[in-house]
N, C-alpha and C positions, 0 to 999 in steps of 0.2 A: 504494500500500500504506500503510494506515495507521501507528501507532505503536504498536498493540498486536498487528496481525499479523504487523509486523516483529519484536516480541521475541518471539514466540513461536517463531519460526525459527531464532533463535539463542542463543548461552549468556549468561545474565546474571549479572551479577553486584549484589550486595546490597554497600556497604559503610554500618557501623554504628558509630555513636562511645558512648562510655561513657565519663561523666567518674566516676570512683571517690572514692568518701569516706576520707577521710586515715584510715589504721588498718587498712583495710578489704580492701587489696589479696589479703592470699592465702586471704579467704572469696572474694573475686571470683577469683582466680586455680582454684581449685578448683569455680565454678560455669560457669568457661568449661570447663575439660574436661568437664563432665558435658552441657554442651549441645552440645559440639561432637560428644561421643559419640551425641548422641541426632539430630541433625540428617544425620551417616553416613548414619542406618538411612535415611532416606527418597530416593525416587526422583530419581535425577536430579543428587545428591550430584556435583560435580564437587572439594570439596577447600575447604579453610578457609586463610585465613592470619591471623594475629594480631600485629599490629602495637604490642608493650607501649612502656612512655613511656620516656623516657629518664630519668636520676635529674638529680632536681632542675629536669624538663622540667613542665608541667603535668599534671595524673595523668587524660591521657587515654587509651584504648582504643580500636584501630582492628581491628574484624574484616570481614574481605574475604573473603565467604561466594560461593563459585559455585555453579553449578547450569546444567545442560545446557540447559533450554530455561523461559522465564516462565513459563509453567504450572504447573510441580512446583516453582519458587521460592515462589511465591504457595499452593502445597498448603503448604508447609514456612511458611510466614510466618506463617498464618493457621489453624496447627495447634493446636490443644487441648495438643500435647506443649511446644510453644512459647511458647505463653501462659502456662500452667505455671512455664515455668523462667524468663519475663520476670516473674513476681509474685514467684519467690525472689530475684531479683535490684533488687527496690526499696530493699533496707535497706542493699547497697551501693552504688545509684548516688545521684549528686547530682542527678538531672534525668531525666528522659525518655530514652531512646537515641533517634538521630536515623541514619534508615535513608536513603541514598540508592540506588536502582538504577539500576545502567549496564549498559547492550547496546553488543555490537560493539566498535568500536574504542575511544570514548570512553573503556571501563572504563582500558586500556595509559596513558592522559596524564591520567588524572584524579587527584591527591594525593587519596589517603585525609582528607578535610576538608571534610565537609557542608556548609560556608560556602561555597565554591568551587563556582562556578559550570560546566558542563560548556562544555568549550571549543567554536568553532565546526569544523565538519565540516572544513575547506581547511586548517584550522590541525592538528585531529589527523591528517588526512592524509599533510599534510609534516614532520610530528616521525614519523609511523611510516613513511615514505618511508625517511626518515633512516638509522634504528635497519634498516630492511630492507636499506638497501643497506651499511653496515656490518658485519651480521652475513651478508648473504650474499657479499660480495667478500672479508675477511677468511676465512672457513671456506674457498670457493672457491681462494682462493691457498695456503692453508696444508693444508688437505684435498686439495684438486684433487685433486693428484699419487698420493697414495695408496689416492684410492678408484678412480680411472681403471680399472682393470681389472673393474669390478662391471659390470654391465649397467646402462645408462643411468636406466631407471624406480627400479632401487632406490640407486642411487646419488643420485639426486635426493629421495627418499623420506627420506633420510638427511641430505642437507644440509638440507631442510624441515622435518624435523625436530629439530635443533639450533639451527634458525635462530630457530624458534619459543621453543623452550627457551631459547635468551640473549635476545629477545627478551622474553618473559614475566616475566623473574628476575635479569636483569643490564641489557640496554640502556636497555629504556623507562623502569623508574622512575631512572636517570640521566637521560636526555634528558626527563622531564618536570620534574627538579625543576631541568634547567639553562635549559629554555626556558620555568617555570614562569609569570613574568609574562607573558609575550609570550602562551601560551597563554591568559590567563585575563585578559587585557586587551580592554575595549570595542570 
């Protein structure tokens, strides 16, 4: 299977850097709601995260754009609606945005930071080995007890579903910025 029929099969993810022009922030703060309003509307919309700088950090911008499958990323990328909102967005950035796209696992240990090369496959494997078996032995011990009475498929349905959710929002981006070098070394 190639690399483009693999991403078509699964959800990818776009992440996009914006370095902002000093002064400039809350015209940029107000053109990202309006395009994250406008990128909803399209097919396939799986959910935005926005990554703002820290103060006194450098004045960069990390948007983590999903989308259910390459296809409808690439309809949404390559939009008329989006080109649009990337031409009102020249007068506050300093440079180009710089889009990288990640499938699969890669997207979980990759630091929002275009320079960063994606780690090798044995290496994402074993940081999200990690974060799986943490989040499922923990919920397991601590849940166990209290879902035991459910039937088995939706009791499983349920730890799968948690495990996912701290997985996505809590574990991995801890386990990628503590394994960070290790992942992104030669």
């Amino acid at each position: 299977m190639n690399l483009q029929e693999n991403q078509a099969n699964q959800q990818v993810t776009a992440v996009i850097s914006h370095y902002i022009r000093p002064g400039r922030e809350s015209g940029y703060e107000e053109w990202l709601q309006g395009i994250s309003q406008v990128a909803r509307q399209f097919e396939g919309h799986n959910g935005v995260t926005i990554l703002r700088p820290k103060p006194g950090c450098k004045e960069e911008y990390v948007i983590i754009l999903r989308f259910d499958e390459y296809k409808n990323l690439c309809q949404w990328m390559r939009s008329p609606e989006r080109k649009e909102w990337i031409e009102r967005a020249k007068p506050l950035i300093k440079k180009p945005e710089n889009v990288q796209i990640l499938t699969g696992l890669e997207a979980l240990v990759s630091l929002p930071n275009t320079a960063t090369p994606v780690p090798p496959k044995y290496k994402t494997a074993f940081v999200t080995w990690i974060g799986v078996f943490v989040c499922a032995s923990s919920l397991g011990y601590i849940l166990g007890p209290y879902l035991g009475f459910l039937p088995y498929l939706l009791r499983q349905a349920i730890m799968t579903g948690l495990v996912v959710v701290l997985l996505a929002y809590v574990v991995m981006p801890r386990l990628t910025r503590f394994f960070h070098k290790w992942l992104h070394s030669s």
